[in-house]
Structure formats: C-alpha cells, structure tokens
C-alpha positions as CSV (number, residue, x, y, z in Angstrom):
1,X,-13.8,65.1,-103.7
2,X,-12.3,64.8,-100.3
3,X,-14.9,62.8,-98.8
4,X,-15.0,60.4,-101.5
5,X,-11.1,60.1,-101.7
6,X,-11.4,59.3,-97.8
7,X,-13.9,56.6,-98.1
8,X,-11.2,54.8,-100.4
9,X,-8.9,56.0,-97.8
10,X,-10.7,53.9,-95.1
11,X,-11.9,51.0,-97.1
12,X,-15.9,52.3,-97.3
13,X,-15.5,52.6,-100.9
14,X,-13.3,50.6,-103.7
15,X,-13.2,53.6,-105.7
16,X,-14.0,57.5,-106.2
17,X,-15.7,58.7,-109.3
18,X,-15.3,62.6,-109.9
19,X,-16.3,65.2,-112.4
20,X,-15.1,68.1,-110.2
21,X,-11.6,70.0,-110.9
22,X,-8.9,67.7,-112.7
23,X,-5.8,69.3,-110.8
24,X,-7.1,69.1,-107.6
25,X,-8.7,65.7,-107.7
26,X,-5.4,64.5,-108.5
27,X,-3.7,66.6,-105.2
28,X,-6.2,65.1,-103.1
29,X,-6.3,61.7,-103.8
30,X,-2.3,61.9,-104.0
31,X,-1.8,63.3,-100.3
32,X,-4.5,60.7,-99.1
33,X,-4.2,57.6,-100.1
34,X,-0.1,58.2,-101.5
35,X,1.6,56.3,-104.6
36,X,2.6,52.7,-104.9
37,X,6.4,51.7,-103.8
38,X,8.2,52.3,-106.5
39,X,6.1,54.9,-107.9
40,X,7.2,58.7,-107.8
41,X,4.1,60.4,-109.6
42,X,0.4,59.3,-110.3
43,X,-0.6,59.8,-114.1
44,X,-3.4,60.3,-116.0
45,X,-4.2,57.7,-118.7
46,X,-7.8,57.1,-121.1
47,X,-8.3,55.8,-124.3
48,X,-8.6,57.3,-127.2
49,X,-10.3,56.6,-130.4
50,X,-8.3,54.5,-133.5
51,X,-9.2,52.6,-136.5
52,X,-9.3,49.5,-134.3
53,X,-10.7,50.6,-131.3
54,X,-9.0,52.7,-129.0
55,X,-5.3,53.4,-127.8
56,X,-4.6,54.2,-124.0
57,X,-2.3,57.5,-123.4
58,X,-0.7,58.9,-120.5
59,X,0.0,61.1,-119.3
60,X,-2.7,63.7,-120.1
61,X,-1.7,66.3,-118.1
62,X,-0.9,65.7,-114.4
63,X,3.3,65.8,-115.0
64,X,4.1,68.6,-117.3
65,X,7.9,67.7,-117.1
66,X,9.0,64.0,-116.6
67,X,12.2,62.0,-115.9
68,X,12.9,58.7,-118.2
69,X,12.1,56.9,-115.2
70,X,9.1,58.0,-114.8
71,X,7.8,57.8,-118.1
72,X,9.5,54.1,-117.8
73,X,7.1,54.2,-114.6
74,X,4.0,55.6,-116.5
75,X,4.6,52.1,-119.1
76,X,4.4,50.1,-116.3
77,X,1.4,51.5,-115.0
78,X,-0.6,51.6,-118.3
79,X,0.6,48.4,-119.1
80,X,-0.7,47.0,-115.9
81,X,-4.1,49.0,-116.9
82,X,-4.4,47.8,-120.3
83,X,-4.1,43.8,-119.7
84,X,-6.5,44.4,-116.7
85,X,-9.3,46.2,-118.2
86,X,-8.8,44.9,-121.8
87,X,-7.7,41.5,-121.6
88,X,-4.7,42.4,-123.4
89,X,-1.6,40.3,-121.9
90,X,1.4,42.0,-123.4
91,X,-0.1,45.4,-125.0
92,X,2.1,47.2,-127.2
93,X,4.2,50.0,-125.6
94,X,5.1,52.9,-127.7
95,X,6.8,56.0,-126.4
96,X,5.2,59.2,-128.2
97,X,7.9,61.0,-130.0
98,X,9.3,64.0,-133.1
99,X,9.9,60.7,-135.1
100,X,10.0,57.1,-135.3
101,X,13.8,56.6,-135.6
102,X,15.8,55.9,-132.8
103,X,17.9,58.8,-133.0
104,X,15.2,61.3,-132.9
105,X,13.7,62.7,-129.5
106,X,15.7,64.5,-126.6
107,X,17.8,62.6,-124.1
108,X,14.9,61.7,-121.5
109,X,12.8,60.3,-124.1
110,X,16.2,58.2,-125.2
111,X,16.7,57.2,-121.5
112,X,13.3,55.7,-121.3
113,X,13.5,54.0,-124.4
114,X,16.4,52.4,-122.8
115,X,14.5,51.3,-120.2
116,X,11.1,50.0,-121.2
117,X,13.0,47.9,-124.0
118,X,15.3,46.2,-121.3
119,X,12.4,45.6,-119.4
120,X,9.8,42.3,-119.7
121,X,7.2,45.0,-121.2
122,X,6.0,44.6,-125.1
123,X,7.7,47.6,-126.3
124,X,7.4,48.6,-129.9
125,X,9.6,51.8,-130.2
126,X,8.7,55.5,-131.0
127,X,5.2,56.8,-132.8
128,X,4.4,59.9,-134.0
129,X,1.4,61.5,-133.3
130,X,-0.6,60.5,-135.8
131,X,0.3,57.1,-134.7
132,X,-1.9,57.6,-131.4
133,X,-5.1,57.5,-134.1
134,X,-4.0,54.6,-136.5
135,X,-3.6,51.9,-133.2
136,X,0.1,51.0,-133.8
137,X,0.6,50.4,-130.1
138,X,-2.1,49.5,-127.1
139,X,-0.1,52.3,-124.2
140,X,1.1,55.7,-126.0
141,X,3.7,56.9,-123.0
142,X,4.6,61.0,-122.9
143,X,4.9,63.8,-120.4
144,X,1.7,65.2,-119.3
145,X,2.7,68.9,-121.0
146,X,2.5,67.1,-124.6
147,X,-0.2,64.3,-123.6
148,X,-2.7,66.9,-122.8
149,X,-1.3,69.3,-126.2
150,X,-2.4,65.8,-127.9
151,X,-5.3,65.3,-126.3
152,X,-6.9,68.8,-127.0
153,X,-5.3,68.9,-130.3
154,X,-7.3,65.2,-131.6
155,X,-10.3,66.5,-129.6
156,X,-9.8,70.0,-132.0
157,X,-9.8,68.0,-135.6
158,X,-12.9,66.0,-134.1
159,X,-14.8,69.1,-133.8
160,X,-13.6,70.4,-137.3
161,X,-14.1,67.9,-139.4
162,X,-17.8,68.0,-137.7
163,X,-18.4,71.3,-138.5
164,X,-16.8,71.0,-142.3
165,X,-19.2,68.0,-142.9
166,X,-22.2,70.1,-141.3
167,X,-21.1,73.4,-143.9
168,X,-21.3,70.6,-146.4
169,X,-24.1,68.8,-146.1
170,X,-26.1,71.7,-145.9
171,X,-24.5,73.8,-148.8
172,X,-27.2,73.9,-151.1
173,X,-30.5,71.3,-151.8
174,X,-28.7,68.8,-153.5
175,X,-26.0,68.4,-150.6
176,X,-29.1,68.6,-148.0
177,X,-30.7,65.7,-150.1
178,X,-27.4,63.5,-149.7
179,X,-26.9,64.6,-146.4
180,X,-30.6,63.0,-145.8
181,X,-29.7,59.9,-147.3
182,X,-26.5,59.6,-145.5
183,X,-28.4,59.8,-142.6
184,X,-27.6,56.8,-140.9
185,X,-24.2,56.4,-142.0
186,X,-23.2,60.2,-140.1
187,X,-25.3,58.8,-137.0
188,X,-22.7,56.0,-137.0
189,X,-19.5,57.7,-137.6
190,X,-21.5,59.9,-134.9
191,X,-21.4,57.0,-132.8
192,X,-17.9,55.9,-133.1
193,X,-16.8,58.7,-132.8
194,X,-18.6,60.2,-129.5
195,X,-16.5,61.4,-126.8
196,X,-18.7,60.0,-124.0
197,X,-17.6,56.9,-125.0
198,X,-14.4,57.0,-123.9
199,X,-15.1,59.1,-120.5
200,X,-13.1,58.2,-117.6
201,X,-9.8,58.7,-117.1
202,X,-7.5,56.6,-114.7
203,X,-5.4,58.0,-112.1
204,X,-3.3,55.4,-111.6
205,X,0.5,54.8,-109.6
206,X,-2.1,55.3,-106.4
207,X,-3.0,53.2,-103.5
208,X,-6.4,53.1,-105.1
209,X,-8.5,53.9,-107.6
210,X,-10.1,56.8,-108.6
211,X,-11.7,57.8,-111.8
212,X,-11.5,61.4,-113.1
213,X,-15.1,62.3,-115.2
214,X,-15.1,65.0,-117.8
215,X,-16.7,67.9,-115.9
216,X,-19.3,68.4,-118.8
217,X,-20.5,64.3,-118.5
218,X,-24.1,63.6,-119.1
219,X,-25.9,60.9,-117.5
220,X,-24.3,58.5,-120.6
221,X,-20.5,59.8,-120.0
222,X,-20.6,59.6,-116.1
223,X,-22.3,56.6,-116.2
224,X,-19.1,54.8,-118.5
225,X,-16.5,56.2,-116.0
226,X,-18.4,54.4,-113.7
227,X,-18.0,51.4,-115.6
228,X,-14.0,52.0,-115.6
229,X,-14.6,52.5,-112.0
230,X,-16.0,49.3,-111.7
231,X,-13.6,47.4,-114.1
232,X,-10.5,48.8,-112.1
233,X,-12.1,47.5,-108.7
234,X,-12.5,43.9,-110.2
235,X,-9.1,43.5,-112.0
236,X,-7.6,45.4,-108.7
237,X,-5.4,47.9,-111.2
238,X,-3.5,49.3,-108.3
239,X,-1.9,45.1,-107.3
240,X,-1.6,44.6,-111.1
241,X,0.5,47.9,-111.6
242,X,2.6,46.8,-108.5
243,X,3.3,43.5,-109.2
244,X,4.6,44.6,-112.8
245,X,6.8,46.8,-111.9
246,X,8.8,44.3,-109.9
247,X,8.5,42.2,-112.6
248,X,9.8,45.0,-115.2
249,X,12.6,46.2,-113.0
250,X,14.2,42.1,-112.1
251,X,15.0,42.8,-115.9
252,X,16.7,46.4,-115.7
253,X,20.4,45.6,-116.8
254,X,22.6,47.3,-113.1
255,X,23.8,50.0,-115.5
256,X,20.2,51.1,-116.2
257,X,19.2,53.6,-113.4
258,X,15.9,53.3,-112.2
C-alpha cells in the first residue's frame, strides 16, 4: 500500500487501488500525499443501493467523532464526487439524522445543518436511515462511527432477507416449484442487488486519489473499483472537491464558523 500511495506521491501513478487493511490504507495515504487546504480529515464515501440507483454516504468509518465543520467538509467533498462521477450538477445533500424535523439531532449535527444550508450546495435537510435506501438525496453526510453502524447494518438485512427467501423457496415441493419458475426474476433482484457492484470506496479530502477495494473482491468487484479509480482520475475529484469548497465557503454568512 505504501508503494502504491508513493507512486501517486510522485506522479508515476494517477491513482492507488487497494484491497489491503481499511485503517491503515487511509493512515498511509493521509501522511503521504496530506489533505486538500481547507480540509481537516479525509472520508470515506461509496454508493449504496436505492430504488433508483444508488445514494453516496460518507463517512463510512474513517472519523468516528466529527465536528459540524467537518461534516460541512465531508458535503463538500461528496458533493464534488457525485457531480464528477455521476454527472449530477447539484446532487441532493441530506445530513443523516434521529429524525427529519429540524429540531431533532444533537448540536453538531444542528451546526452543520447551519452550514451546508448557507452554503451554494443543494441541501435537502435531515433523512432517517431508511431514507439512505429509498434515494431521497444524492450525498447522505454522518460521522464515520454511525456511517459504518449503517453500512454493516443495510449489508445485515441484505443477507437476511437472502436467507429468508432461500428457507422459503425451498420449504417444501410446491415452494421449490415456484422457486424454479421464479428463477430468473431472483437472478435479477440477485443482480441489483450484488455488492460487487458498488465496490470501491473513495477516500477523498486527499491530494489524490485512492480507491479502497473490499478485501474479499473477486476479479468482478476489484475490477469496478478500478473503474472508480479511473473515473476519479478523469473528472480530477481532488480539483473538483477544492474548487467547491471555495465556492461553498464565499457563501458562509461571518457568523457561521468554519
């Protein structure tokens, strides 16, 4: 992970692609190539599956405990990433909290609501969490510590209503006989709904990029974080993310700290 980090270090290489060990990929690639100006922490950010396509969260785990301007930060950044690698020119900003009323959430949450509303970005208030499944925002914005609890929590469900549907379908003869001509329907659903899909996760506030792999990828999963990889390098994320955050702060009211 060093090495590669080092090439994007020294300009060999537009971008690092890594399946190896989530918390110290990030480390590394922090310490070499350092954050943007104006940037205090890298984040984690990858889509994740909705009833129109997919949603893009961050953090996922690389800041357990955040500041409102940093998670202010973070909807900059996956603002930035969105319109670059979806074509999306003002993608919805949500901020992922307890409820969708505006007096609900602790005071850092509050703060940043503050301050991605006075901002130039698209923001569209507070979700719940079952608002990160039904696509009511493009960039779902949180702390790492309850990104990743979401994360493995949607991943959880997945695998449960996969294993209910299996017990099903294979109950008795008659359930084995739909199950058979619902074939290609559950190869479908299958398909949507296949994690390798939506492999490779951005680590983005960085002076480059670098793309973190699930560490269980096969050839089809590492090959689409290569894809990201590639996508990111082409759309230069990193100038995108930087020229948007002087954009969002010229609109900060003086009171606003940031």
């Amino acid at each position: 992970m060093r090495v590669a980090v080092d090439l994007v270090k020294q300009k060999r290489a537009q971008a690092a692609v890594s399946a190896g060990n989530t918390g110290a990929l990030m480390a590394i690639a922090k310490f070499v190539l350092k954050t943007l100006p104006g940037i205090d922490r890298p984040a984690i950010i990858s889509p994740l599956p909705t009833v129109k396509g997919a949603t893009h969260v961050l953090d996922l785990g690389a800041n357990a405990a955040c500041t409102s301007e940093q998670l202010f930060q973070f909807a900059v950044m996956g603002s930035a990433l969105v319109t670059a690698l979806n074509g999306i020119e003002r993608p919805r900003v949500a901020l992922l909290n307890i409820g969708e009323e505006e007096i609900k959430g602790n005071e850092t949450i509050k703060q940043a609501a503050t301050m991605i509303s006075a901002s130039k970005l698209n923001y569209c208030g507070f979700i719940e969490g079952d608002g990160i499944f039904l696509h009511p925002a493009d960039v779902v914005v949180c702390d790492g510590f309850v990104g990743n609890v979401a994360l493995k929590a949607g991943e959880g469900v997945a695998k449960l209503v996969g294993h209910f549907m299996r017990e099903e379908f294979t109950r008795n003869a008659g359930t084995k006989l739909v199950g058979l001509i619902a074939r290609s329907v559950l190869r479908a659903l299958a398909k949507r709904m296949d994690p390798r899909r939506y492999n490779g996760a951005s680590l983005v506030g960085l002076n480059g990029n670098v793309i973190k792999s699930h560490g269980g990828a096969d050839a089809l999963a590492f090959a689409n974080a290569i894809t990201v990889a590639i996508r990111a390098v082409e759309h230069d994320v990193p100038a995108r993310i930087s020229s948007l955050l002087v954009e969002a702060l010229s609109a900060q009211p003086k009171s606003v700290p940031v």
